[in-house]
C-alpha positions in Angstrom: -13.7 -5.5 29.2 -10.2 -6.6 29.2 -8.1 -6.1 25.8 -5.4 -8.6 26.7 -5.6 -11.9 24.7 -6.4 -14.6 27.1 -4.0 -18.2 27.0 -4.5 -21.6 26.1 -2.7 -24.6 26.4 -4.9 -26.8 23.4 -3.3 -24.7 21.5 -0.7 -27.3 19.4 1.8 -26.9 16.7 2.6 -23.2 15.0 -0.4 -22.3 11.7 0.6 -22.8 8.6 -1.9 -21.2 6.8 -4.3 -17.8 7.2 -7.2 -20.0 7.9 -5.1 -21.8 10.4 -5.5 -18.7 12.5 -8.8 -18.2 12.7 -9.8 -20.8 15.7 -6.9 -19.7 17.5 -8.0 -16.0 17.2 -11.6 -16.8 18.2 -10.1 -19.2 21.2 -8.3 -16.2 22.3 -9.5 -13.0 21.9 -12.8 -11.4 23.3 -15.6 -12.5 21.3 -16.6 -9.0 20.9 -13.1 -8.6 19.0 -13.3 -11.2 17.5 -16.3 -10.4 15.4 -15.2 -6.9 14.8 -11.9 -8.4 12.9 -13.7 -11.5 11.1 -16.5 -9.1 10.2 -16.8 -7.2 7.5 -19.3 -3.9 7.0 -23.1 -4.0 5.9 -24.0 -7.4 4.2 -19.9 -8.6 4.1 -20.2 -8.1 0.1 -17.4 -6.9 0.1 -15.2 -9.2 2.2 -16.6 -12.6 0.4 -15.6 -10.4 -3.2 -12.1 -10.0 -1.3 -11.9 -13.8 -0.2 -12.6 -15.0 -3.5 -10.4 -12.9 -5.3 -7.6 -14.5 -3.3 -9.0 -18.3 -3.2 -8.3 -17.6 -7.4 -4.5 -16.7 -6.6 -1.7 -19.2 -6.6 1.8 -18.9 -5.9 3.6 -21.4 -7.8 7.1 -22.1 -6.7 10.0 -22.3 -9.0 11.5 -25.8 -8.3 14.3 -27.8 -9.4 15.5 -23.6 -10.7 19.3 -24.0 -9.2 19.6 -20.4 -8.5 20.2 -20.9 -4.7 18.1 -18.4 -2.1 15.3 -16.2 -3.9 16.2 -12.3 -3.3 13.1 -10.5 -2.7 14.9 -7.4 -2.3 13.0 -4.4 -3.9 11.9 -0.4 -3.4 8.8 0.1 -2.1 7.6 4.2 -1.4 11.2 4.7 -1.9 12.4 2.5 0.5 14.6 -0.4 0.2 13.0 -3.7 2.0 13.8 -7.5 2.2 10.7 -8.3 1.7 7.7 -7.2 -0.7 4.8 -6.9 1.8 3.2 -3.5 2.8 1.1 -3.6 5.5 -2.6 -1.8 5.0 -3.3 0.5 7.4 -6.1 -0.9 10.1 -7.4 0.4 13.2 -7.5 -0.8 16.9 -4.7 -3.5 17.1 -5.0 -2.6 20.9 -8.2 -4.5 20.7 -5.6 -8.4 19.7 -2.2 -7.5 21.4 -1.6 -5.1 24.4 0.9 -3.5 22.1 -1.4 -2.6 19.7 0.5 -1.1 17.0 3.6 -1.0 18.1 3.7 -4.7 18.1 2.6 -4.5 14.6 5.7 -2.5 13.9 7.8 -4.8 15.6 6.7 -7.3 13.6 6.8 -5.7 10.1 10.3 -4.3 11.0 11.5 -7.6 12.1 10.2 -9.2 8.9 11.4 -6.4 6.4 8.0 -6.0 5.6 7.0 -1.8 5.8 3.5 -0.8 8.3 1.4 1.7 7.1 -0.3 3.2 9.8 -4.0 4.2 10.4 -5.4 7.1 11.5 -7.6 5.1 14.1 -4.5 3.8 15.6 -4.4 3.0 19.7 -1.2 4.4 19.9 0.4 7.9 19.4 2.1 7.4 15.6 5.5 8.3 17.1 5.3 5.6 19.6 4.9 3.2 16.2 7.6 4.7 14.3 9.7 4.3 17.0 9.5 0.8 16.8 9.8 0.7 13.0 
């Protein structure tokens, strides 16, 4: 079974939204892989808890402020990062991108955004911090 993410050209304009994602991730990944990241464990409890805790979140933008570009500078485990977004550590990334974590570190470097890593990682952990 083949871990590279097959193409598509139906594919149209860039998501804008999480949920935007999900068709695209079930056009192109394995179905098998598919399931195992939209699943959740047991009876999903826990992941509908988790979806409706978010669905009650709302970010309200600040509009018609005048205090130019937002700094979202701040420390995170005493690191200094543009942007407030830690990355949970999960396991077999290998199984979306042929990367696999080190295209998640990529990413979250890129971004300013910090990676924690997982201990079921497809990749060695220096070969992700090298990309950090």
């Amino acid at each position: 079974m083949t871990t590279t993410p097959r193409t598509s050209s139906t594919r149209g304009a860039a998501p804008l939204s999480v949920r935007e994602y999900e068709p695209l991730a079930r056009e192109l990944l394995d179905p098998v892989h598919h399931d195992y990241f939209a699943g959740g464990a047991h009876d999903e409890i826990t992941l509908r808890a988790n979806e409706a805790a978010f669905a009650r979140l709302a970010l309200v933008p600040r509009i018609l402020r005048g205090r130019g570009r937002p700094d979202l500078t701040t420390d995170l485990l005493s690191r200094r990062t543009s942007m407030p977004i830690v990355l949970a550590p999960t396991a077999f990334h290998r199984l979306a991108h042929p990367d696999g974590e080190r295209a998640t570190a990529r990413a979250a470097a890129s971004s300013g955004a910090i990676m924690i890593a997982a201990m079921l990682s497809t990749v060695a952990v220096e070969e992700i911090a090298a990309e950090a």
